[in-house]
C-alpha positions, 0 to 999 in steps of 0.5 A: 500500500502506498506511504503517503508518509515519506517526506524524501525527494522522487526521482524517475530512475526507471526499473529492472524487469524480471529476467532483466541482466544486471551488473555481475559485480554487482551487489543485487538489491531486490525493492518489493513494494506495490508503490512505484515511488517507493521503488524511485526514492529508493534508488535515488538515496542509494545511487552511488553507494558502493561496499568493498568495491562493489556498486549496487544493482536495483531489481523491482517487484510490485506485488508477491507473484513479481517477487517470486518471478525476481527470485527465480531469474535471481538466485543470487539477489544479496538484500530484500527491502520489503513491503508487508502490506501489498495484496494482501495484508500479510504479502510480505510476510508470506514471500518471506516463508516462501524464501525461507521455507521454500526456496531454502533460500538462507542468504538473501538479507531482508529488510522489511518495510511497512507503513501499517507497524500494527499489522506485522508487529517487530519482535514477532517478525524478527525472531519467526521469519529470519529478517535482518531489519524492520522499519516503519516508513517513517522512520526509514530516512536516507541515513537509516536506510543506508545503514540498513543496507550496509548491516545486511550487506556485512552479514550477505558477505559473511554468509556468503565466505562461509558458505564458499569455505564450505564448499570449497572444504567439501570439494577438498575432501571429495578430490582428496578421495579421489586423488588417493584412488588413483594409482598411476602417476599420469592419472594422478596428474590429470586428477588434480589439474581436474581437482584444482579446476573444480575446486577454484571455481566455487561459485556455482552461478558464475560463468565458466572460463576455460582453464588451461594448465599441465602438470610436469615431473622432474626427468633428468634434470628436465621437467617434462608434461605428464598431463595437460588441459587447456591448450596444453593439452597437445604438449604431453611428453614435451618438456616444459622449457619448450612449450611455456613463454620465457617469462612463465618458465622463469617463475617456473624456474623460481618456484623450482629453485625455492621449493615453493608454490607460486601465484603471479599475474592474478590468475596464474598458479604454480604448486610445486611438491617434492616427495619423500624420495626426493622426486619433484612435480610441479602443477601449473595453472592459468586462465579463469577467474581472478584468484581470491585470498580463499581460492589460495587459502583453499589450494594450499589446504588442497595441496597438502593433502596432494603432498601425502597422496604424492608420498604414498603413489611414490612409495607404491610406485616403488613397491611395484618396481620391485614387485616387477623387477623381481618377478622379470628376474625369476621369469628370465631365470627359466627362459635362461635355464632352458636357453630360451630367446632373450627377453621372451618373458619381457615381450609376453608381459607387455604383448599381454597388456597391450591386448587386456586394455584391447579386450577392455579389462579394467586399467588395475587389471592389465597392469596386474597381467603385465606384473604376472605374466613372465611367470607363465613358465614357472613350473618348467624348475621341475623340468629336467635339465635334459629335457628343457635344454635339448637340442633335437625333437621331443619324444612322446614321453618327453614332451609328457613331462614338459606337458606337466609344468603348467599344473606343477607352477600352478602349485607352486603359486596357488597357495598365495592370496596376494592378486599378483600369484593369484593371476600368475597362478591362472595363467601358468596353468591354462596357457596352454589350454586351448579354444578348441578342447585340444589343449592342456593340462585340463582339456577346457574349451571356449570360455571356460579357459580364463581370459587370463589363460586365452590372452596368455596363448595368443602372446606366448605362441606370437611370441614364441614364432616370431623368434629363435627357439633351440630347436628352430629358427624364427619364424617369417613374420608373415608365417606366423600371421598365417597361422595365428589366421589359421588357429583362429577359433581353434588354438586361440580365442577369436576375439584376442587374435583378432585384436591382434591382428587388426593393430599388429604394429604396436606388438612389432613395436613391443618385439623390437624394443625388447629384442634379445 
């Protein structure tokens, strides 16, 4: 209802309309009042304030149902000067259970406003409805109103740095769990450059920008990519001296000779981190939004729980080689004891992952065959010396015992609950199975040989032909793709030789690199 009350000067400023933009800097201030004047000499006592740098940017509702239409185009509207007494003589008092209720809506500040005190008494208000004000409208003059709006701008942004403090703390925690899950260090480089982008870009309502960044290892001195996004993301492997401009790589430098995290230029971030081992990563960032003092806060929290995750895939990282370097060194024992080509153990562990990722196991998994691959042959220790070392065919009783290292290897693992022998354990026993029935040690056909058992005999026997054994020659490479064709359905599970078959040259790759 109208204030014919208020004594303060009118001045036409016109209005914001629903859905209308306002300034993105900008504090929001929603007027709702079924009076245009009220709307005006609003505007013209506020005009030109600003609080912490920021200008105010006006949004008017004449009645309940334009207040709601406001919210809704509006979510992030920092106060409400509002009028109880418009349709009805409880409107105001509605919307506000409507925002609080409703919309859940805890943030917007509002400052109710009325003409008609009795009708909305000030004690009950305040403590029911969560307002941060209540003026009559004759007692609202430019001085009080000012401070009304300062009041309930300090308590917006408070609410507000505490609200983004805990969204930025849950998404530490959530890419802190996710960071810890990953196992190599290429997808934990990609994690946090993801992480780090999510985590800098708090506020859901704000426009995205693209943020470009990568993350690089030391390698001999030279920091080289390991992951990238943005428009790095084509410069993975190269080293970061080659790709950033000298005046970035000489903060580079900085942050690496001081052992220290960096941001420069507003919007440009450098986290380095050192592990226990003495190996040394940097993370660099730019693009985005302007970075605040609780985006660096919250990066730095961020990194330290980076920092142990770091540690921990270093000592895993370690772990593993060991792991490798021993079981390589056990497999190439037995292919040395029965003067089998150099390297084979080698060859079929990286020829058995390469076709696990074609046949679409999961990541953990054909790193876990690449680990237990070269102890395929471990039950040929109870092979007899003259037997495994003869020159000239096998006879039938011979090649009997030959045909009994698979169960006997199997043995020698299967005890184990560690994943590693449990694989190995599979794939030394039924390597030698084969699609048709035909194989041995157990005659399976098809698919009850474990995947683990097919994938093996297509890399043993590709391997076995492509080089010299002690009783023949080398194959011809196209021989032996003749009769990988051939045994097709018969010796060897269809799928697998076809995966082979139809990308053959990273296999010849594995061949030459590991050629013995």
């Amino acid at each position: 209802m109208a204030d014919t009350s208020d004594d303060l000067l009118f001045a036409d400023e016109g209005e914001v309309k629903p859905g209308a933009p306002a300034s993105p800097t900008a504090w929001k201030v929603l007027i709702v009042d079924d009076e245009a004047e009220v709307h005006n000499v609003t505007r013209l006592v506020l005009s030109g304030f600003r609080y912490k740098g920021r200008g105010l940017s006006f949004l008017s509702a004449y009645s309940g149902n334009e207040a709601k239409a406001m919210l809704a185009a509006h979510p992030d509207i920092a106060v409400i000067l509002l009028d109880v007494v418009m349709e009805e003589n409880d409107t105001g008092l509605k919307l506000v259970k409507y925002i609080r209720e409703d919309l859940q809506n805890r943030f917007v500040r509002i400052i109710l406003r009325t003409g008609q005190p009795g009708q909305a008494p000030e004690e009950r208000v305040i403590v029911e409805y969560d307002i941060n004000d209540y003026k009559e409208k004759t007692e609202l003059t430019a001085q009080k109103l000012l401070t009304a709006i300062v009041s309930a701008l300090r308590t917006s942004s408070d609410i507000a740095t505490i609200e983004a403090n805990r969204l930025g703390l849950e998404k530490i925690i959530e890419a802190s769990e996710n960071i810890f899950e990953l196992q190599s260090m290429e997808k934990f480089s990609i994690g946090v450059l993801s992480q780090l982008i999510s985590i800098l870009d708090l506020n859901k309502n704000a426009i995205v920008c693209q943020a470009s960044g990568f993350a690089a290892v030391n390698n001999k001195g030279h920091f080289s990519i390991l992951a990238a996004t943005g428009e790095y993301q084509d410069f993975v492997r190269r080293n970061v001296d080659e790709v950033v401009p000298p005046e970035i790589y000489a903060h580079f430098e900085q942050a690496v000779r001081s052992r220290t995290s960096l941001f420069f230029d507003g919007k440009r971030y450098l986290g380095y981190f050192r592990s226990q081992n003495e190996s040394e990563s940097v993370i660099y960032l730019e693009g985005g939004k302007e970075l605040t003092e609780l985006d660096l806060q919250l990066v730095e929290i961020f990194f330290a729980n980076v920092s142990i995750a770091f540690d921990n895939l270093h000592l895993n990282k370690e772990v593993e080689d060991t792991q490798r370097e021993i079981v390589l060194t056990l497999g190439e024992t037995i292919e040395w004891r029965s003067r089998e080509t150099g390297n084979h153990v080698r060859r079929v562990a990286e020829y058995m992952y390469l076709l696990a990722r074609k046949y679409g196991l999961p990541e953990a998994e054909c790193t876990l065959l690449r680990l237990a691959a070269p102890m395929h042959d471990v039950g040929k220790l109870g092979i007899p010396d003259s037997i495994l070392q003869k020159p000239g065919p096998l006879t039938d009783s011979e090649i009997a015992v030959v045909r009994t290292h698979p169960v006997i290897g199997h043995e020698i693992l299967k005890a184990s609950h560690r994943e590693l022998l449990k694989a190995a354990a599979i794939i030394s026993l039924q390597h030698h199975e084969r699609y048709d029935g035909s194989g041995y040690p157990s005659g399976l056909r098809g698919e009850d040989i474990h995947v683990y058992g097919r994938l093996a005999a297509v890399s043993d026997v590709f391997d076995a032909l492509m080089c010299d054994r002690i009783y023949r020659p080398a194959w011809p490479r196209e021989q032996v793709l003749e009769h990988m064709r051939a045994e097709r359905g018969r010796h060897f599970d269809p799928r697998i030789v076809d995966l082979l078959l139809s990308d053959l040259e990273p296999f010849l790759k594995i061949h030459e690199q590991y050629k013995g």
